[in-house]
C-alpha positions in Angstrom: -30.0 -30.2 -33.1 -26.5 -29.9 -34.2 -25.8 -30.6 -37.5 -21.7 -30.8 -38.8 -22.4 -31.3 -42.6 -24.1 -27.5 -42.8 -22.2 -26.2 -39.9 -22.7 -24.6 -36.3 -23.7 -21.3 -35.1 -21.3 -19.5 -32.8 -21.5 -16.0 -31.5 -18.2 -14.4 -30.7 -18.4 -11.5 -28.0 -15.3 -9.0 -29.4 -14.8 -5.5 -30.4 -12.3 -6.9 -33.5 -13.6 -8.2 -36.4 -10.2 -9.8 -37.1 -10.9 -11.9 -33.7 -14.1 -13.4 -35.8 -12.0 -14.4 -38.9 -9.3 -16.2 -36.3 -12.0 -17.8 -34.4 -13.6 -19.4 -37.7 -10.0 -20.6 -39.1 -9.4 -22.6 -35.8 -12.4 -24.4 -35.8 -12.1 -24.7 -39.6 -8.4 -26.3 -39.0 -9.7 -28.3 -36.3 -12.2 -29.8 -38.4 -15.4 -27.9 -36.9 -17.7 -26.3 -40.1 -18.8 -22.5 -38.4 -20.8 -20.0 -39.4 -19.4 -17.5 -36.8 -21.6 -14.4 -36.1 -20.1 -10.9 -34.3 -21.8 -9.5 -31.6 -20.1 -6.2 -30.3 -22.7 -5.2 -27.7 -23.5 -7.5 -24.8 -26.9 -5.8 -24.6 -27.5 -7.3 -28.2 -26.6 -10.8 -26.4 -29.8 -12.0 -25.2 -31.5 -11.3 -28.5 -29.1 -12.7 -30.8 -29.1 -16.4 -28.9 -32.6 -16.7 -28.8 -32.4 -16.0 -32.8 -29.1 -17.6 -33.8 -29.7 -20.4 -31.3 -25.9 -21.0 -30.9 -24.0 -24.0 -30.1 -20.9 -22.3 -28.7 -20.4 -19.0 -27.4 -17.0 -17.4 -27.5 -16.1 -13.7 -25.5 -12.7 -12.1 -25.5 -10.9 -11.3 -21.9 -9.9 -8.2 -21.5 -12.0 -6.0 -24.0 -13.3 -2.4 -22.7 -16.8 -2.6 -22.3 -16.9 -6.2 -22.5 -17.2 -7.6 -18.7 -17.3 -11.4 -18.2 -19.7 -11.2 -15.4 -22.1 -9.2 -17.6 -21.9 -12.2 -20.5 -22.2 -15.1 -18.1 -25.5 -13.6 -16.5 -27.1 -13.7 -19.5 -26.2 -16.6 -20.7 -26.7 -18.5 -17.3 -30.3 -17.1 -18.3 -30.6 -17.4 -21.9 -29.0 -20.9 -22.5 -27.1 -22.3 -19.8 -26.6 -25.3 -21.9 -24.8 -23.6 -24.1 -20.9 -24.0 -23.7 -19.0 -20.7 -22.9 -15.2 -20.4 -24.0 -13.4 -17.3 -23.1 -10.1 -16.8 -25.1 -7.2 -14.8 -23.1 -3.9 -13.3 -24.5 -2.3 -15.7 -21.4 -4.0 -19.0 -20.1 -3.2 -19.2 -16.0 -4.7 -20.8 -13.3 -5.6 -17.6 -11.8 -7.5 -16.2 -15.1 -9.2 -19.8 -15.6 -10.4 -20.2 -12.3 -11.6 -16.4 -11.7 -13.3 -17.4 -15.4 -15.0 -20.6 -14.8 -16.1 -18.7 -11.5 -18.2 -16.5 -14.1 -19.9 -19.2 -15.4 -17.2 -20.4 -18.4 -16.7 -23.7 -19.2 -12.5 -23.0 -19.7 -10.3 -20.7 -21.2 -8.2 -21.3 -24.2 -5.9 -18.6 -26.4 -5.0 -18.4 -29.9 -1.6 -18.7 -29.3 -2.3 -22.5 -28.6 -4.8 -23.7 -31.0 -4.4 -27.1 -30.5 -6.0 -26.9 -27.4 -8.7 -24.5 -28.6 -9.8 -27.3 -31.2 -9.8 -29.8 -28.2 -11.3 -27.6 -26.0 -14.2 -26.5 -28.8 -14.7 -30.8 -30.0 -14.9 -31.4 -25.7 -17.7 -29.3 -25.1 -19.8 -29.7 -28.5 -19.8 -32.8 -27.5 -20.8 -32.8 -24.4 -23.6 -30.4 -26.0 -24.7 -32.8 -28.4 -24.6 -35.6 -25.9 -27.3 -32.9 -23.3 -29.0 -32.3 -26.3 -29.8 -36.0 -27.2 -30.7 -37.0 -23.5 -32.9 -34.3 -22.8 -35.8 -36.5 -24.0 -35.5 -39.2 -21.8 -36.1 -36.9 -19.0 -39.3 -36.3 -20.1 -40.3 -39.9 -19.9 -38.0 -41.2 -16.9 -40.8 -43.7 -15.2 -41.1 -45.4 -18.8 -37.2 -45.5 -19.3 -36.8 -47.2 -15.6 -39.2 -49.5 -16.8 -37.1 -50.5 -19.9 -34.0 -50.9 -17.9 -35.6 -53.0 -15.1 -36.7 -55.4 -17.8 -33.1 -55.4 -19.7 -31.2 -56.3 -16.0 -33.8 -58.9 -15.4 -33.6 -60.5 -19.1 -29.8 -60.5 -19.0 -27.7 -63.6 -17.4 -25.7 -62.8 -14.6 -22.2 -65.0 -13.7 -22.6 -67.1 -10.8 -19.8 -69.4 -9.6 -20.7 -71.6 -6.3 -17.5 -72.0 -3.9 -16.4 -74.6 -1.5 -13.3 -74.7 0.2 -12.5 -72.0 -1.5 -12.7 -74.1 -4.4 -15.2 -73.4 -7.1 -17.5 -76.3 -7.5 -19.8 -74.7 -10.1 -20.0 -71.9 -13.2 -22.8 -70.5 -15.0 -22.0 -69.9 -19.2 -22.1 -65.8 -18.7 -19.2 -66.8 -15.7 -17.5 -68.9 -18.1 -17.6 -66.5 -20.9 -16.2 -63.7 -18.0 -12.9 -65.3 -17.5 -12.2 -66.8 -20.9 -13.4 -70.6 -20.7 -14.8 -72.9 -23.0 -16.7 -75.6 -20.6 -17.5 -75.6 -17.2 -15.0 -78.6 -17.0 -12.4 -76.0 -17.4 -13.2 -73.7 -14.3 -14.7 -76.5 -11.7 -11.8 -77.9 -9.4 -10.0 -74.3 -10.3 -9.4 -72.3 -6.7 -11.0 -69.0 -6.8 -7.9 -67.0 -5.5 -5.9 -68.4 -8.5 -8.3 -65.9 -10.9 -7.8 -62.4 -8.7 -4.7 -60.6 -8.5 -1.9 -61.9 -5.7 -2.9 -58.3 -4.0 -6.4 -59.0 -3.9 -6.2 -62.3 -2.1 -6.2 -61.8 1.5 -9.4 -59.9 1.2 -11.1 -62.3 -0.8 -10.2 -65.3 1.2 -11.7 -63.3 4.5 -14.7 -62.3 2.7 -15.6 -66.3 2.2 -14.5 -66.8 5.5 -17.0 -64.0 6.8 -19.7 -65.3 4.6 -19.3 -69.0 5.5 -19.8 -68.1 9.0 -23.2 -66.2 8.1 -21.1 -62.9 9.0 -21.6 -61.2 5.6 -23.7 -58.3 4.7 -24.6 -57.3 1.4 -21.9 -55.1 0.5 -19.9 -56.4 -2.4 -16.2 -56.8 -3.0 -14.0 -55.3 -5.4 -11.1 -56.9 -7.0 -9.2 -57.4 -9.8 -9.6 -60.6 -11.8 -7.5 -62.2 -14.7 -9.1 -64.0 -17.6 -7.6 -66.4 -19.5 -5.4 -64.3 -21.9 -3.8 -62.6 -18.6 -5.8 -59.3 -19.2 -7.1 -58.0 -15.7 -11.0 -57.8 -14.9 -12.5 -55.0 -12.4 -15.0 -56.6 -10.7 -17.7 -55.7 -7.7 -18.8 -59.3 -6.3 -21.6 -60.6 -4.0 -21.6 -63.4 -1.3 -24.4 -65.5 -0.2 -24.8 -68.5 1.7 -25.8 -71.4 -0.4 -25.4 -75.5 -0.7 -24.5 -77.4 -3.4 -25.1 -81.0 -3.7 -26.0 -80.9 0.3 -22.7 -79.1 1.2 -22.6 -75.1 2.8 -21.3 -73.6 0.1 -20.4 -69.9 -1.5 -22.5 -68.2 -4.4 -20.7 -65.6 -6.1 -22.6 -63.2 -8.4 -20.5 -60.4 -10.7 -22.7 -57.5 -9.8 -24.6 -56.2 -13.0 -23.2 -53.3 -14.6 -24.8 -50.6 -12.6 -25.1 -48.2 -14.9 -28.7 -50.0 -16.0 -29.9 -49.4 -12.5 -29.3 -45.3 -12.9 -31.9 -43.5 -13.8 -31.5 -41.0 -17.0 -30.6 -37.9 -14.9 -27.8 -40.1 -13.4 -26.9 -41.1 -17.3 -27.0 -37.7 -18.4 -24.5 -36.8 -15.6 -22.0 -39.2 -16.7 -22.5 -38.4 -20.1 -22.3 -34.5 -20.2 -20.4 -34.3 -17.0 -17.5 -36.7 -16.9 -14.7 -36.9 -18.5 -14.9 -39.6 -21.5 -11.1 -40.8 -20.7 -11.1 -40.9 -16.7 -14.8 -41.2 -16.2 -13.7 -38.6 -13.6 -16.0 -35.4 -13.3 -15.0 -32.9 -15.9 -13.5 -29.6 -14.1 -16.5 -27.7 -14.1 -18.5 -30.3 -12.2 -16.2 -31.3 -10.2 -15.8 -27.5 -8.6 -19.7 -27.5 -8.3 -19.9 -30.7 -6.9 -17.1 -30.1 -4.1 -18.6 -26.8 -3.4 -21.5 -28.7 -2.3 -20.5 -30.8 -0.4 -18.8 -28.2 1.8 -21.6 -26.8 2.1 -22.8 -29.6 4.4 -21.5 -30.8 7.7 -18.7 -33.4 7.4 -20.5 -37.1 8.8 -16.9 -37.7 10.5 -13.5 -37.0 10.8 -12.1 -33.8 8.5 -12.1 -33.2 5.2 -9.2 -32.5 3.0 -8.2 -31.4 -1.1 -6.0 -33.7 -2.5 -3.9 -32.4 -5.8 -2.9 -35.9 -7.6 -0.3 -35.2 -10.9 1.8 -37.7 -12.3 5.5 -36.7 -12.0 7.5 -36.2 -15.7 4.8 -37.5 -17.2 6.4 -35.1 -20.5 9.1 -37.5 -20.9 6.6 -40.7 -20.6 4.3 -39.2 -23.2 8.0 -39.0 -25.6 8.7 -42.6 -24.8 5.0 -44.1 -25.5 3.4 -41.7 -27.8 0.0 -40.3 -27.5 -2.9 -42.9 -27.5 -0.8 -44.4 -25.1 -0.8 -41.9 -23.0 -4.3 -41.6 -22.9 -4.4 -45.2 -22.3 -2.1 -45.0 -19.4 -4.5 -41.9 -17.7 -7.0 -44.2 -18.1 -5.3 -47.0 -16.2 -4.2 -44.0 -13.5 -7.5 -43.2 -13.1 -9.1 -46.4 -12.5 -6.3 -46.9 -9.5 -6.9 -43.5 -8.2 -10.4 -44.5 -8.2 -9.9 -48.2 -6.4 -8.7 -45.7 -3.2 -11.8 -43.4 -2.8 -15.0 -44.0 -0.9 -18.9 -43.6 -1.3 -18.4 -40.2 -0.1 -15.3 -38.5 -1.7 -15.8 -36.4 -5.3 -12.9 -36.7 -7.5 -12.2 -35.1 -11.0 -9.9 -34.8 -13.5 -8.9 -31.1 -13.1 -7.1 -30.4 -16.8 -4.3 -32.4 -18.6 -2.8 -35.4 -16.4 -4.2 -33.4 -13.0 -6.4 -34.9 -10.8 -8.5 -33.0 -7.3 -10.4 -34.9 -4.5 -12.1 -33.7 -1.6 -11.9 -36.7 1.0 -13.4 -37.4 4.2 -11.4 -38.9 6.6 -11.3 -40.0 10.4 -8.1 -37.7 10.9 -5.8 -35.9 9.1 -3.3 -38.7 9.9 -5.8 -40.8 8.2 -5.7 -38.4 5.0 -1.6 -38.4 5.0 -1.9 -42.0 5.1 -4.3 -42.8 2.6 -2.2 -40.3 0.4 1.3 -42.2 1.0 -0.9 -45.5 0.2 -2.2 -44.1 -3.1 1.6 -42.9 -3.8 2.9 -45.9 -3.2 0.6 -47.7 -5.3 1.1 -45.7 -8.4 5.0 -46.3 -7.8 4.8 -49.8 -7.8 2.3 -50.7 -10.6 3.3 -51.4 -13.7 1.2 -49.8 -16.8 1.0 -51.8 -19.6 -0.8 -51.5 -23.2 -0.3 -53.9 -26.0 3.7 -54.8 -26.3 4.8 -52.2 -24.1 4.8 -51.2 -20.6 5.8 -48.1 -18.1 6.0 -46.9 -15.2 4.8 -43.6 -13.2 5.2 -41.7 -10.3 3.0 -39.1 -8.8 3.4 -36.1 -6.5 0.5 -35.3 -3.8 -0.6 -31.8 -2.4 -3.0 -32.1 0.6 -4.8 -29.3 2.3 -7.0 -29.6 5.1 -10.9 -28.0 5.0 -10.9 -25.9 8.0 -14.1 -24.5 7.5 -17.6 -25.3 5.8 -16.8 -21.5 4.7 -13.6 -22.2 2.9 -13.4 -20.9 -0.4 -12.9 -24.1 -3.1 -10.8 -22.3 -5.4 -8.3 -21.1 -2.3 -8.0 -24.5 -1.1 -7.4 -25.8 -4.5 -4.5 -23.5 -4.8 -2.6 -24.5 -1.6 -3.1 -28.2 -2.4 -1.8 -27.1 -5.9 1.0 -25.1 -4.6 2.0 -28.2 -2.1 1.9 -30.5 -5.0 3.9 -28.2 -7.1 6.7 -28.4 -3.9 6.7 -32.2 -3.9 7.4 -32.0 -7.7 10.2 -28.9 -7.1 11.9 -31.7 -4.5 12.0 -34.9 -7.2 8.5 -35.8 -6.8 6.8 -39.3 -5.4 6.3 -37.7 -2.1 3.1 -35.9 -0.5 3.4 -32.9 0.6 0.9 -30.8 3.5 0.0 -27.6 2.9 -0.1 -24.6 5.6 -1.8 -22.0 4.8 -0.7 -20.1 8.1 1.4 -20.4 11.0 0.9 -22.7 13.8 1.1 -21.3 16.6 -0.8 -18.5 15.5 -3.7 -20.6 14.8 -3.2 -22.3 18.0 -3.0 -19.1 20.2 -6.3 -17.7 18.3 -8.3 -21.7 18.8 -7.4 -21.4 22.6 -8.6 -17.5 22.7 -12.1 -19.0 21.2 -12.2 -22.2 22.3 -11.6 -22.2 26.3 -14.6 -19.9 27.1 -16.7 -22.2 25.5 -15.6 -24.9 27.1 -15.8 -23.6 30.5 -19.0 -22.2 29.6 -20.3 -25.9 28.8 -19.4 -27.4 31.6 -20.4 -24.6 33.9 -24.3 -25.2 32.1 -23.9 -29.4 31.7 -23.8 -28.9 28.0 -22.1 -32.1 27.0 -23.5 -35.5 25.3 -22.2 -38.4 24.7 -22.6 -40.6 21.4 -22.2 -44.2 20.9 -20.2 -45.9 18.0 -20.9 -50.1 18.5 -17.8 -51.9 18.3 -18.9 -55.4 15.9 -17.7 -59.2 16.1 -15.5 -60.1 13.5 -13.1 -63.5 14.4 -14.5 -63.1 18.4 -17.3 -62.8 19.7 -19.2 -59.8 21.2 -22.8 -57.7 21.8 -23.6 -54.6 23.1 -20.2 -53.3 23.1 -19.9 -49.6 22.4 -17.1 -46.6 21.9 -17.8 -43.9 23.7 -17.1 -40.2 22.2 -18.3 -36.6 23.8 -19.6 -33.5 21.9 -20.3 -30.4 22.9 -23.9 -28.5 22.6 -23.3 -25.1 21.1 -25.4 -22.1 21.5 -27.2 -22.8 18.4 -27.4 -26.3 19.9 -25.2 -27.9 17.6 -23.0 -30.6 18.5 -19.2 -29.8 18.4 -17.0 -33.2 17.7 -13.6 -33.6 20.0 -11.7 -33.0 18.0 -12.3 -29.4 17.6 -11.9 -28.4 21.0 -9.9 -31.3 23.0 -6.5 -29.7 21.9 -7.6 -26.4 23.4 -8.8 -27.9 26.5 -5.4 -29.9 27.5 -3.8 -27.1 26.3 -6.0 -25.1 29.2 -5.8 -28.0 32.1 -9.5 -28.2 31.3 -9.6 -31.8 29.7 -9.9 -33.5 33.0 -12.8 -32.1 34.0 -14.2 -33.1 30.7 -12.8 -36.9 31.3 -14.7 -37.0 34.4 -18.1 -35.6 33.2 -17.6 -38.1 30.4 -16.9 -41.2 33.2 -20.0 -40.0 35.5 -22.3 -39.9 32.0 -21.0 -43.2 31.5 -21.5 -44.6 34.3 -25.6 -43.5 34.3 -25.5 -45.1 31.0 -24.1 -48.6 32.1 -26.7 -48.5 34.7 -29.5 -48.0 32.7 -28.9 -49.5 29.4 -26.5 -52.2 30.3 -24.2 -52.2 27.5 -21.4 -55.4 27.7 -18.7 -53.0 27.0 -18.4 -49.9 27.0 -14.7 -48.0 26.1 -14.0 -44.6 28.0 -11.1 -42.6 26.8 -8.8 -41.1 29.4 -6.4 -38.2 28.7 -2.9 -37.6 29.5 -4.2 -35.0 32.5 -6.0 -38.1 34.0 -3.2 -40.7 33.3 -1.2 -38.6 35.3 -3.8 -37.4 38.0 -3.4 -39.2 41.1 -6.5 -38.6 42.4 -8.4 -40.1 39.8 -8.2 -43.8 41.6 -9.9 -42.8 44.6 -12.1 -40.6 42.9 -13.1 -43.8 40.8 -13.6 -45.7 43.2 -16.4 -43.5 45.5 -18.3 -43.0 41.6 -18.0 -46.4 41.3 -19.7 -47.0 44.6 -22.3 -44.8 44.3 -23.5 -45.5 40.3 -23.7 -50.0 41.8 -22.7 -50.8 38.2 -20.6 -53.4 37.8 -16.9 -52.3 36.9 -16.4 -55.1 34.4 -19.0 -53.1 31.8 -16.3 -50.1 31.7 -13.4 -50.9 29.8 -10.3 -47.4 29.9 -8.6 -46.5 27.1 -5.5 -44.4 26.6 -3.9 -43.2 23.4 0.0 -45.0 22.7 1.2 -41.5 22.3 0.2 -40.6 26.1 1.3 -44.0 27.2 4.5 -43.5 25.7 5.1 -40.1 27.3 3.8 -41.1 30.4 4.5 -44.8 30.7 5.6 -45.3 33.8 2.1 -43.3 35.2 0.3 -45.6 32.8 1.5 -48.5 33.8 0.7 -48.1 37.6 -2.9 -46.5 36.7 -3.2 -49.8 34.6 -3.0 -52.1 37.3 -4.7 -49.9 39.9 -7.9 -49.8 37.2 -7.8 -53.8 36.9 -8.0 -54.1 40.9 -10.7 -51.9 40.5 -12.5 -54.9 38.0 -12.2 -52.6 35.0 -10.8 -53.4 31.8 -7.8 -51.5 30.1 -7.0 -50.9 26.4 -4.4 -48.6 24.3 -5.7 -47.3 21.2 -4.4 -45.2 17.9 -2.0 -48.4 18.7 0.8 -49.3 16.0 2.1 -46.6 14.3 5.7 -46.8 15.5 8.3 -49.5 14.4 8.4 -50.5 18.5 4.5 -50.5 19.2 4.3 -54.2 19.6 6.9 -54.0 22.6 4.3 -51.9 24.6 2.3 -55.1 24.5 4.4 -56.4 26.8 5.3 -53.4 29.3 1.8 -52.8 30.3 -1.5 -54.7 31.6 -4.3 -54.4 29.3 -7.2 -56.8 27.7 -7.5 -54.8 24.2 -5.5 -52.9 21.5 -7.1 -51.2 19.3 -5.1 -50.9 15.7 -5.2 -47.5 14.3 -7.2 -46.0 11.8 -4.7 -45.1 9.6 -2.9 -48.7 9.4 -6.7 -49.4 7.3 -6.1 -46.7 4.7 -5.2 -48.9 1.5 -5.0 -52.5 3.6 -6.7 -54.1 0.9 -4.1 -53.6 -1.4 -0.5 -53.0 0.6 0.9 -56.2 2.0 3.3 -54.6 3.7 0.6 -53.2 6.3 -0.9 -56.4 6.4 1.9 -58.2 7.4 2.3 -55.3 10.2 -1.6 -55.3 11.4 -1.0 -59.3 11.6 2.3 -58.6 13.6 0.2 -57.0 15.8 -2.2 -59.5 16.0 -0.1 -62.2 16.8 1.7 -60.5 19.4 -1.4 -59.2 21.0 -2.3 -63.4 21.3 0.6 -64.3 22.8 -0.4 -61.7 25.6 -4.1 -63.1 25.3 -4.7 -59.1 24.4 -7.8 -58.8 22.4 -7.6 -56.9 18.8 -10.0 -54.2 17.9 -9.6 -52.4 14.6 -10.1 -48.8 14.4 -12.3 -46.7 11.9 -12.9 -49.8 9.2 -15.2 -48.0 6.1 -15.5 -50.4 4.1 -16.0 -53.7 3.2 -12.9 -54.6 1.3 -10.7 -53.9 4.8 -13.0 -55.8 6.6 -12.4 -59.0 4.6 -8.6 -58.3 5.0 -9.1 -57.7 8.7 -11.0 -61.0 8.4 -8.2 -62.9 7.3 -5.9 -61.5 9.6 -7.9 -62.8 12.8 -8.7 -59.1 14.2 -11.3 -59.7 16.6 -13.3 -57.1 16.4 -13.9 -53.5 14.1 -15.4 -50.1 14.7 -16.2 -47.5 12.0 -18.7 -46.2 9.7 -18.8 -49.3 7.8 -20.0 -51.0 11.1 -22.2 -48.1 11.8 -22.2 -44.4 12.1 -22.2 -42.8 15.7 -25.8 -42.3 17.6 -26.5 -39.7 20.2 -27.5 -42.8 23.1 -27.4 -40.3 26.3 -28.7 -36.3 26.3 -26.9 -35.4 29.1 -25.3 -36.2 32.6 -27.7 -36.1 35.5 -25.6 -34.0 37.6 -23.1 -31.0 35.7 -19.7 -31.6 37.1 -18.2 -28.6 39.1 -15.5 -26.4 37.8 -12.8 -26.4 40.6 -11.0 -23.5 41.3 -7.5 -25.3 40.6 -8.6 -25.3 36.8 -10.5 -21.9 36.5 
C-alpha cells in the first residue's frame, strides 16, 4: 500500500547520482514525499524491486550500458504494475512511442517539470487505484451479487407516452429533469425535454415502438432539465397501456456501470483517462493492436487523428479548469459518433486516436466531416462563459491486419498535422504511397486469383436481409459474393472487384453470381432478392438474351430477382442503363440504383430511368441522427422517390439512433449490421461458369 504521509519508494535506473537528487526535487516540488534509491546496474534490478517494493520506477534514455529493452523485461517480470517513466534530454513522438513500445508508461524530461509532476501524480494514481481493486478480483461472484441487489433496490425513471405526450412520471423521473410534482411533467410533450437535434429520432423511435417495430436497443439523446443544463441519456421503449390506451413506457437505462463486473471497473479505473473517460494512451495502443489482430466483421478499418485546432489561444481566453472542462465536453461529443466496435483514446494533451470500422472508406470520410462539423457548430459552455472550437482530422486507412499501429498512427498524425498547416476544420486522407503503384501491384496479385477461382468454382455467396421499416416486406435479401482462398478463407468484394473490372474479368464474376442466384431463388424462395450488376454487364449487350435462356432453364419466377446498379455506373453509362432497365422489367424483373444520393443532382436520375427501388447510401447515415441538414436531403430523396412510386431502401444502418431517424423520414426499408450481419446462405454454384477466351 502506498502511503504519502511517510513517502514512496522509487528506484531510479542512471549512472549520475546528480540525476537522483533532480528526480527527488521534482517530485518534492510537485508535492510527491520520495525516498528515491540509485540503482546503477540493471542486473541489480530485479533484486532491488522485490526488496524496495517501489511504487515508480524511473530510467534515464540514453545512458551507456543502460538499454531500455533490458529494464522493461524485467520489470514486465518483476512488477508489471509498477509504472515505468523514462526521462529523455528531448521528448518526441518518435522517442515516446519507440519507449512505450518497451514497455514505458510515457516519457517526460527535466527540462519540463511540470509535466513530469503530472505525469508522476497520473500514474501513482492509477497505481493506487490497481492496488485498491485488486481485492475485488479475488471475490468477483460475491461483488456481482452486491451490485445485482443495489440495481434492483434502486428506482428507475419511468415516464408513460401517448401521443407523444407524456401521460405519466415516476418520482426518480421527476427528480431527473428538475420537477416538483407529477402535475408539472403530465400534459408536457416529450420532444420539448431533448435537444431540437435529437428530435427526429426520438419521434421515429415512438413511432417504431407504437407499431410493435422496436427491439430492445436503447436510444441516446440529450435531454434538458429544468435549469436548461443538458442530460446524456440511453432510453428504452416498450409497449404498454395506460388507463386502457396503447401507450409508450420509457425507462432511463440504469447507470451501467453497476452491471460491470470488477475486472471491467478496474479497467476504467486504472485505464482510462479520469477527464475523457477515454482509454489512457497506453491502453488505447494495446487495445487497437488487438483488434487488428482480428478480421474486420465488415467494411475497412481506419485511424482517425482528432485535435482541436488553436486550442493554445482558447486555453488564454478561458483559463485552465476550463479547459479541462471543455475536453471533457469534446470528448463526450466525440464519443456520441463512435460505435460498439470502434476503440478510442485520448492520446496526450487535447489529442485524440480511433480505430473505426466502417462500410467503406467513403463511409469513414463521411463520418469524419460529420464529427468536424459537429465540433464547429456546438457551442461549449461552463458557468458564465462559453466558446467555441474547431478540430482538424487525419484519417488513414488499415490496409492490412499486419499493419504496424505506431506507423499508421504517424500517417494519420502527419495528415492531421497538414489539415492544421492549411487553417484547420478540415479532414485530411493520408497516402502512405502512390496510387498507381499500389494499383499496378493489386492487379499483379489479384487477377490470378481470380481467374484461378472461377476456373475451380470457388465463389459463395452471402446473404444480408433487407428489414421493414415504414413498408412492408419478408424474406428479402442483398446479395454479396466472396471469394474462397487457398486457406479457404472468404475474400470480401471489395478487395478484388477493382482488380477484376480493371482486368474485364468482373463480368464473368456477375454472371456466376446471377446463375448462384438463381439456384437459390429456386430452392429457398426468398421474396426479394437484389443482384448487383457491374458497369461490364450494364454495357454488355449480350447479357439480355443470355438472361433470358438462364431464366428459362432455372423456372423461377423473375419477379423474386430484383438488379441493381451503382449511380456512379448509371451516370457514366446512362444511356446503356436506361435501355437495360426497361429490357430487365419486360423480362418481369425488378430494377434498383444503389450508393444513390451523393451528388447535388441525384434526385433527377429518379426521373430519367425505370426502376422500383433506391437504395440511399451508406454514407448519407454517418451522423444522421444529429445533422439536419442530411436529413432534410435523405427526406428529399424520399419524397421524390414517392412521387415516382420508387421504393426507399437505406443502406448500411448500424444503429439504432439512425434507424429512428430513418423512421421519421418514411424510408421504407434498411439493411446493415444493425439489421443483421451477413450469413453464408449458398456454398457454391452448381455448375462453375466457363472462362471464355475473349476474357483470358
Amino acid at each position: 500500500m502506498l502511503n504519502d504521509s511517510v513517502g514512496i519508494s522509487v528506484i531510479v535506473i542512471t549512472h549520475k547520482d546528480d540525476h537522483v537528487a533532480s528526480i527527488n526535487t521534482v517530485l518534492r516540488d510537485g508535492g510527491t514525499v520520495a525516498h528515491c534509491s540509485h540503482l546503477n546496474q540493471i542486473r541489480d534490478l530485479e533484486k532491488s524491486i522485490y526488496e524496495l517494493q517501489p511504487a515508480l520506477l524511473i530510467a534515464f534514455l540514453g545512458e551507456p550500458k543502460l538499454e531500455l529493452a533490458a529494464v522493461a523485461e524485467i520489470h514486465s517480470r518483476c512488477s508489471p504494475q509498477t509504472p515505468l517513466l523514462v526521462v529523455a534530454d528531448e521528448v518526441n513522438e518518435q522517442v515516446i512511442a519507440d519507449s512505450m513500445n518497451c514497455g514505458a508508461r510515457d516519457v517526460v524530461s527535466l527540462n519540463h517539470t511540470d509535466r513530469f509532476q503530472a505525469v508522476v501524480q497520473r500514474e501513482l494514481r492509477s497505481f493506487r487505484l490497481e492496488n485498491a481493486l485488486e481485492g475485488v478480483l479475488t471475490s468477483a461472484s460475491q461483488y456481482k451479487q452486491e451490485l445485482r441487489k443495489l440495481m434492483h433496490g434502486s428506482a428507475k425513471a419511468i415516464a408513460d407516452v401517448q401521443e407523444g405526450i407524456v401521460v405519466a412520471a415516476n418520482p426518480t423521473w421527476l427528480s431527473l429533469f428538475g420537477r416538483k410534482s407529477e402535475d408539472d411533467m403530465v400534459g408536457q410533450l416529450l420532444m420539448d425535454l431533448c435537444k431540437d437535434a435529437d428530435r427526429p429520432k426520438l419521434k421515429g423511435a415512438l413511432v417504431a415502438c407504437s407499431r410493435g417495430k422496436w427491439t430492445d436497443q436503447f436510444l441516446k439523446v440529450a435531454a434538458e432539465r429544468a435549469d436548461g443544463s443538458e442530460l446524456p441519456m440511453e432510453m428504452q421503449l416498450d409497449l404498454t397501456t395506460h388507463d386502457g390506451e396503447p401507450a409508450v413506457r420509457i425507462t432511463i437505462a440504469s447507470d451501467s456501470s453497476a452491471e460491470k463486473t470488477p475486472e471491467h471497473l478496474i479497467e476504467h479505473a486504472v485505464h482510462r483517462d479520469p477527464v475523457t473517460g477515454f482509454y489512457h494512451r497506453q491502453y488505447f495502443l494495446e487495445k487497437a493492436a488487438d483488434q487488428l489482430k482480428k478480421p474486420p466483421a465488415v467494411g475497412v478499418r481506419a485511424i482517425a487523428y482528432i485535435r482541436p485546432d488553436a486550442f493554445g489561444k482558447v486555453h488564454e481566453d478561458i483559463g485552465l479548469l476550463r479547459s479541462e472542462m471543455l475536453l471533457t465536453q469534446l470528448a463526450q461529443l466525440l464519443r456520441e459518433f463512435m460505435q460498439h466496435s470502434d476503440v478510442y483514446g485520448r492520446f496526450g494533451g487535447t489529442m485524440f486516436a480511433a480505430v473505426l470500422e466502417r462500410g467503406t472508406m467513403n463511409d469513414v470520410e463521411a463520418w469524419a466531416e460529420q464529427l468536424r462539423k459537429s465540433v464547429a457548430d456546438q457551442v461549449f459552455e461552463f458557468d458564465d462563459h462559453s466558446t467555441a472550437l474547431t478540430c482538424s482530422i487525419g484519417l488513414c486507412e488499415i490496409a492490412s491486419p499486419e499493419a504496424d499501429i505506431a506507423d499508421l498512427l504517424f500517417e494519420a498524425d502527419k495528415a492531421c498535422g497538414l489539415g492544421r498547416d492549411r487553417g484547420g476544420d478540415c479532414v485530411e486522407l493520408s497516402k502512405k504511397t502512390d496510387e498507381k503503384q499500389e494499383i499496378r501491384q493489386n492487379d499483379e496479385s489479384w487477377v490470378p486469383k481470380i481467374r484461378s477461382a472461377l476456373m475451380e468454382n470457388r465463389f459463395q455467396l452471402v446473404h444480408q436481409p433487407i428489414a421493414s421499416l415504414n413498408e412492408e416486406i419478408d424474406g428479402a435479401y442483398d446479395t454479396l459474393v466472396r471469394m474462397v482462398d487457398d486457406k479457404n478463407e472468404l475474400i470480401p468484394a471489395g478487395q478484388f472487384m477493382s482488380s477484376a473490372e480493371r482486368a474485364g474479368l468482373s463480368k464473368m464474376i456477375d454472371r456466376w453470381v446471377i446463375n448462384a442466384s438463381f439456384d437459390f431463388c429456386s430452392s429457398e424462395k426468398p421474396s426479394m432478392l437484389f443482384v448487383r450488376l457491374s458497369r461490364d454487364s450494364v454495357v454488355d449487350e449480350t447479357l439480355s438474351a443470355w438472361l433470358k435462356q438462364q431464366l428459362k432453364e432455372s423456372g423461377i419466377s423473375a419477379g423474386r430477382v430484383c438488379f441493381e446498379v451503382s449511380e456512379e455506373v448509371v451516370r457514366q453509362h446512362l444511356k446503356y442503363t436506361k435501355s437495360l432497365a426497361k429490357e430487365l422489367q419486360r423480362m418481369g424483373f425488378h430494377f434498383a440504383i444503389d450508393h444513390f444520393g451523393t451528388k447535388d443532382d441525384s434526385r433527377q436520375m429518379l426521373s430519367r430511368v425505370p426502376m422500383h427501388f433506391v437504395k440511399i447510401d451508406g454514407s448519407l447515415m454517418q451522423g444522421l441522427h444529429r445533422d439536419t441538414a442530411l436529413q432534410k436531403k435523405v427526406q428529399e430523396i424520399t419524397a421524390a422517390a414517392r412521387k415516382y412510386k420508387i421504393k426507399t431502401i437505406a443502406e448500411r444502418v448500424q444503429d439504432a439512433n439512425t434507424m429512428a431517424v430513418l423512421w421519421q423520414l418514411d424510408v421504407g426499408f434498411i439493411q446493415g449490421n444493425y439489421v443483421q450481419m451477413h450469413d453464408v446462405i449458398l456454398e457454391e454454384a452448381t455448375d462453375p461458369v466457363p472462362i471464355l477466351s475473349n476474357t483470358a
